[in-house]
Structures are given as C-alpha cells and as structure tokens.
C-alpha positions in Angstrom: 10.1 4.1 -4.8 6.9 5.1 -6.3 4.5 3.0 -7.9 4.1 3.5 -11.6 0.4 3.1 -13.3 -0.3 3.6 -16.6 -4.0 4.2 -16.9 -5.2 2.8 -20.4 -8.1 2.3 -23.1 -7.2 2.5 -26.7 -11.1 2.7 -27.0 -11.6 6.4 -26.7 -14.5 7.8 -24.2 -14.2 4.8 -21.3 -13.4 7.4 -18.7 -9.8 7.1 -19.1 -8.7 10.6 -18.4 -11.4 11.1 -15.7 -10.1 7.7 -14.3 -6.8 9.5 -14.0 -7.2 12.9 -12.7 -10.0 11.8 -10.1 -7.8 9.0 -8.8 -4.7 11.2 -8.7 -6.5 13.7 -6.7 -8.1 11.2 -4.2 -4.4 9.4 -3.8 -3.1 12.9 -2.8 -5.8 13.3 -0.4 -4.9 10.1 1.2 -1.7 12.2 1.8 0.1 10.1 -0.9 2.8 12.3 -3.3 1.5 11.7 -6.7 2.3 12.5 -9.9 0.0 12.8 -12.5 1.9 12.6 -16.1 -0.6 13.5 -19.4 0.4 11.7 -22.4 -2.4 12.5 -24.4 -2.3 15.0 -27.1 -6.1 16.5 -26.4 -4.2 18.1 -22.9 -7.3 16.6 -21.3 -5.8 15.9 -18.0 -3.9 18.5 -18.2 -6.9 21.5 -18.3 -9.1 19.0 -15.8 -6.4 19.9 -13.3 -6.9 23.8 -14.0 -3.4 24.0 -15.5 -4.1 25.8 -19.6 -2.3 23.5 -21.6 -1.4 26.2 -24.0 0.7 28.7 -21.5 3.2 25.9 -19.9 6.5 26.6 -20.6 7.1 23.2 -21.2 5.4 19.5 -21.7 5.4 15.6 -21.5 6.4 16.2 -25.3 10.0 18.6 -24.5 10.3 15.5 -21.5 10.5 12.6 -24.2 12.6 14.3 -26.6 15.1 15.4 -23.9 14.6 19.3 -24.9 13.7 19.9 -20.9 13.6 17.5 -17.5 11.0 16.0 -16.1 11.7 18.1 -13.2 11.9 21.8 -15.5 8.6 20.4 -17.1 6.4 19.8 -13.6 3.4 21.9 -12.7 2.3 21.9 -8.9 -1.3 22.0 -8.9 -2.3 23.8 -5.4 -6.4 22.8 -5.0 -5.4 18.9 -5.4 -1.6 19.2 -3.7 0.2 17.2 -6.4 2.2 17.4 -9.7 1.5 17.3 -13.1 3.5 16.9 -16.3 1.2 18.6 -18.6 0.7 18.0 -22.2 -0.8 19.5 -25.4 -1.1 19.5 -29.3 2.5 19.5 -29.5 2.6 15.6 -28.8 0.8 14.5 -31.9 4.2 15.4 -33.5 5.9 12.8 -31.1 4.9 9.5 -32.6 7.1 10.3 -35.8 9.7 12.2 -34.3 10.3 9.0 -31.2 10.9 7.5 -34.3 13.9 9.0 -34.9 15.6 8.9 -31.8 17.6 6.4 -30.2 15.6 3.6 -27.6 12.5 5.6 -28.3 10.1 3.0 -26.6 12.4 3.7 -23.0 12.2 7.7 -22.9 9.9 8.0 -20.2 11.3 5.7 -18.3 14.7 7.1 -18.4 13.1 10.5 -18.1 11.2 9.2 -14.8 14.9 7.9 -13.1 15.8 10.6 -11.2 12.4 11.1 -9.7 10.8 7.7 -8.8 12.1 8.1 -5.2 10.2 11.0 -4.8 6.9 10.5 -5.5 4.4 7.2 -3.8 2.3 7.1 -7.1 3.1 7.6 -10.2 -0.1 7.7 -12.8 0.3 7.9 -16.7 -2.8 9.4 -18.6 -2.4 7.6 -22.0 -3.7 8.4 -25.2 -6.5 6.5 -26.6 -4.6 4.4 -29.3 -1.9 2.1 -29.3 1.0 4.4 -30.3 4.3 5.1 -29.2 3.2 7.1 -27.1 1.6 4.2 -25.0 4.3 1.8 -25.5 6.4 4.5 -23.8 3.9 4.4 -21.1 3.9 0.4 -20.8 7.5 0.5 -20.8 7.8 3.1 -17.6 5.0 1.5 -15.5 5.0 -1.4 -13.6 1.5 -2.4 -14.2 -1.8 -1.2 -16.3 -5.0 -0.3 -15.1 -7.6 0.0 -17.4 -11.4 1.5 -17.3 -13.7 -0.4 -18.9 -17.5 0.7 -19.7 -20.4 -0.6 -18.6 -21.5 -1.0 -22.2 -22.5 -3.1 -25.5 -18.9 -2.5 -26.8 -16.9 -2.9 -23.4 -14.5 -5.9 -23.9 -14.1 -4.9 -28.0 -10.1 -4.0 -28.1 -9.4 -5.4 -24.1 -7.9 -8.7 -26.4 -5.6 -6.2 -28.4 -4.7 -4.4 -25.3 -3.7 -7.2 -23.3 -1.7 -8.2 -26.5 0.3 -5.1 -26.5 0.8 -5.6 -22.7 2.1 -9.0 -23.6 4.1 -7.4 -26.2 5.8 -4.9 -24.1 6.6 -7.8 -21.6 8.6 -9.4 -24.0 10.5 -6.5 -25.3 11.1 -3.9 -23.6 9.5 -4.3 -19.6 9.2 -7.9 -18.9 7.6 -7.0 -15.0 4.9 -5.1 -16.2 1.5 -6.7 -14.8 -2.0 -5.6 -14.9 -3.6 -3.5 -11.6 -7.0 -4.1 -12.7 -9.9 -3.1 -14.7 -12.4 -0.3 -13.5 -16.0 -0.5 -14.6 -16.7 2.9 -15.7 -20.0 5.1 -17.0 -22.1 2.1 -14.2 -26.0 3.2 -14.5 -27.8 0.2 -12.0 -30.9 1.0 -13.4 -29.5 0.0 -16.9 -30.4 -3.9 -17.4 -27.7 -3.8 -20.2 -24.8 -2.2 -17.5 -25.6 -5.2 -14.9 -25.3 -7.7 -17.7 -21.8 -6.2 -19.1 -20.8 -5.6 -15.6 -21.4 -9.0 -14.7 -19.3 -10.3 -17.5 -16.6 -8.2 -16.9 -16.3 -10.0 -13.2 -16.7 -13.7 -14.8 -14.1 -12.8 -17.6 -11.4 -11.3 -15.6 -11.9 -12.1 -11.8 -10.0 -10.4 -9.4 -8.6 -8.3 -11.3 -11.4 -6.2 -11.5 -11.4 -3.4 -8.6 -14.7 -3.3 -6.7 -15.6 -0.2 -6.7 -17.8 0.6 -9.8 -17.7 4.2 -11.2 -21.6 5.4 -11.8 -22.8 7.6 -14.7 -23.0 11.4 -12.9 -23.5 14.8 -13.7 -21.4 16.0 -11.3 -18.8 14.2 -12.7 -19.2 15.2 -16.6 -19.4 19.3 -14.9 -15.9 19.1 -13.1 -13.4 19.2 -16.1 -15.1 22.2 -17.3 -14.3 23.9 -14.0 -10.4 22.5 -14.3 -11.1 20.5 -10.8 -11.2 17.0 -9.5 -14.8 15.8 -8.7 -13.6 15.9 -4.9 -13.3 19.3 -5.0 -16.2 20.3 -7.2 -18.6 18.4 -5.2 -17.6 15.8 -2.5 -21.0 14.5 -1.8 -21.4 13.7 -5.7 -22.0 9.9 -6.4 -19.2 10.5 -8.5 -16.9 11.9 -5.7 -17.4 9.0 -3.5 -16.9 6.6 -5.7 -13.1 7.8 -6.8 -12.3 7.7 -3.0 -13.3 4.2 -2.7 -11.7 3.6 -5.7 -8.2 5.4 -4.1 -8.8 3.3 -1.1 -8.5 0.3 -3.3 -5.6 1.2 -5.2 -3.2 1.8 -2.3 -4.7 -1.3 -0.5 -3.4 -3.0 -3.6 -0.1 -1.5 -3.8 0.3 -2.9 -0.3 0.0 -6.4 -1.2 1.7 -9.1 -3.8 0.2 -9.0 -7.3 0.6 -12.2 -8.1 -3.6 -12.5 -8.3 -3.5 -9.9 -10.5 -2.1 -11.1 -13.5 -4.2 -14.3 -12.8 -7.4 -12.6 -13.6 -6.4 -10.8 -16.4 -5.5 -13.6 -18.3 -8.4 -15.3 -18.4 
C-alpha cells in the first residue's frame, strides 16, 4: 500500500512545488512507483514535469468532482518514469463547487481507493493556502511534509498549519502525522540562514530531515525546461541534494513514526 504525503506551505514561495516534483522524480529513480498528484491551481507541478497543463484531457479538478477517475485522469511522464495527476486553472473553481457536494473534505481520498496498492509513494502538491483543497489533501495522506525556508519569515504560519493538521486529526483523518520539515532556499554563507536553520532544528527536533535544500541556479532553470533537476543537471548542488533528501524519505517510511509527531509538537 503506498505511502501517502502531502507536501505543504500555505506560505507561498518555500519551495513547495519544487519540493514535490524533485522528490517524486528522485523516489522513482530509487525504482519506487510514485505518483505525483498537483492540487494547485498555478499547474506548477504539472508543466515542471513537461506535461502542458492546458492540453490534458482531464485533471485533479474532473478527479474530485467525480466527472473522470483517477485512473482516466493520469499522465505517464517518460524522462522521470512515474505518474502524474495534472492540474490547471480549472481548480480555482473547486473550492466553491466541493462545497456543494456531498463529504467534500474525503474526495481524494475516496478517489485514491482503488489505486493505493499500486503505487509505493504517493505525493500531493498542495496549494499554497489553507483551502479545501488542502483539507482534501490532509484528509488522503497519512502524514505532512512541509518545506520550510531558510529565512526571516520561516516559522510565520507553521503554528496555523500544524493547527489545521490538528484540525483534520480530529475530523476527518485522525492518523495523519507529520513526516518532517525540509529547510529549503539554504545559502551557508548567509549568517541569517544558519541562524533560522538553527532554530528550525531546536524548535522541532527530529522532525526535521537532514538534508538541507541549498539556494541554486540550476535548480530555479529546470521548471522552465519541464524537467526534474536530476535530469537537467545531476551534478547541480541542487540535484544532489533532492537525492539525499529521497534517500531520507524512504529510510523513514521504513521505520515507526512515532518520533515524528514528537518533534513537531514542540
């Protein structure tokens, strides 16, 4: 059965989306089956895999209002040898219309059902707010992982988002726990980075992965060329870093997450 991440910031520009392609593509590599699923409205994930979010047939959005199945919606993406559930503008008309159907908060993961036994990793790109939207993501994963900058305004919103997570627990996915927090956008020579970096560890422990994602061009270029950084430029800084960050993940998934939770709640 796979494991079900939802990758999420409401603050917007954290590396998010980067976070979610780059670590999908470096899970695949590891010869794990993944599924990338873009619930963001900007289609971000969606063109970084080289998939044009305005041709698909159908989206994320037809998925959670049950006009197509998850299945009739997927997009194999051939360079990184894994699926994607693509998205575009059409989901900013979600949030209201969700509203109007029946268990709205529970779509996705009624829509995910009859595929969790086919995939090892399942990875949610969310949208950077705490919509519907996201609560549909909390309520299909089993547990949150969340990039975090390496700047002034890093933990403003972590309290709200760990709120919702708390929320969602209580209502509608009481298992949900959180993976771990990424540092994101790292720059050592940055005095400011180490500090906020530094505070990160202290506040939250274990639950923050290692592996520290640096500030690189490389990294900022791929998107524009539709391809993970690992197969724009593998020696990149940037490149490395998402493998170790991979290598991480499924070393986590191995093990009890009891520790995890434990460091978030601090």
């Amino acid at each position: 059965m796979a494991a079900i991440i939802a990758i999420t910031n409401q603050k917007g520009g954290v590396g998010k989306t980067t976070t979610a392609v780059n670590l999908a593509a470096c899970l695949a590599a590891l010869r794990q089956n993944v599924l990338l699923i873009d619930l963001d409205p900007q289609g971000n994930a969606t063109m970084g895999c080289g998939v044009d979010k305005h041709t698909v047939p159908a989206t994320s959005y037809d998925v959670l209002l049950g006009e197509a199945t998850l299945t009739e919606a997927l997009q194999w993406v051939e360079k990184a040898q894994m699926q994607l559930l693509p998205a575009n503008g059409d989901l900013t008309a979600a949030e209201v219309n969700l509203l109007e159907k029946d268990n709205a908060p529970d779509r996705l993961r009624v829509a995910l059902a009859p595929v969790v036994w086919n995939f090892d990793v399942i990875l949610i790109d969310c949208p950077p707010a705490l919509n519907m939207l996201t609560v549909n993501a909390l309520t299909a994963a089993q547990s949150v992982l969340i990039p975090v900058q390496c700047e002034y305004y890093a933990l403003e919103g972590l309290s709200a988002l760990l709120d919702t997570i708390e929320k969602v627990r209580k209502s509608t996915n009481p298992d949900l726990r959180v993976e771990g927090l990424v540092r994101t956008m790292f720059d050592p020579r940055n005095r400011l980075a180490n500090d906020v970096s530094a505070q990160i560890v202290a506040h939250f422990g274990e639950a923050v992965f290692e592996t520290l994602i640096p500030r690189n061009v490389r990294l900022a270029e791929a998107p524009s060329y539709g391809l993970p950084i690992i197969y724009y430029d593998d020696t990149s800084r940037g490149a490395q870093s998402y493998r170790e960050l991979a290598k991480e993940v499924r070393k986590r998934l191995r093990r009890p997450a009891a520790a995890m939770d434990n460091g978030a709640g601090a």
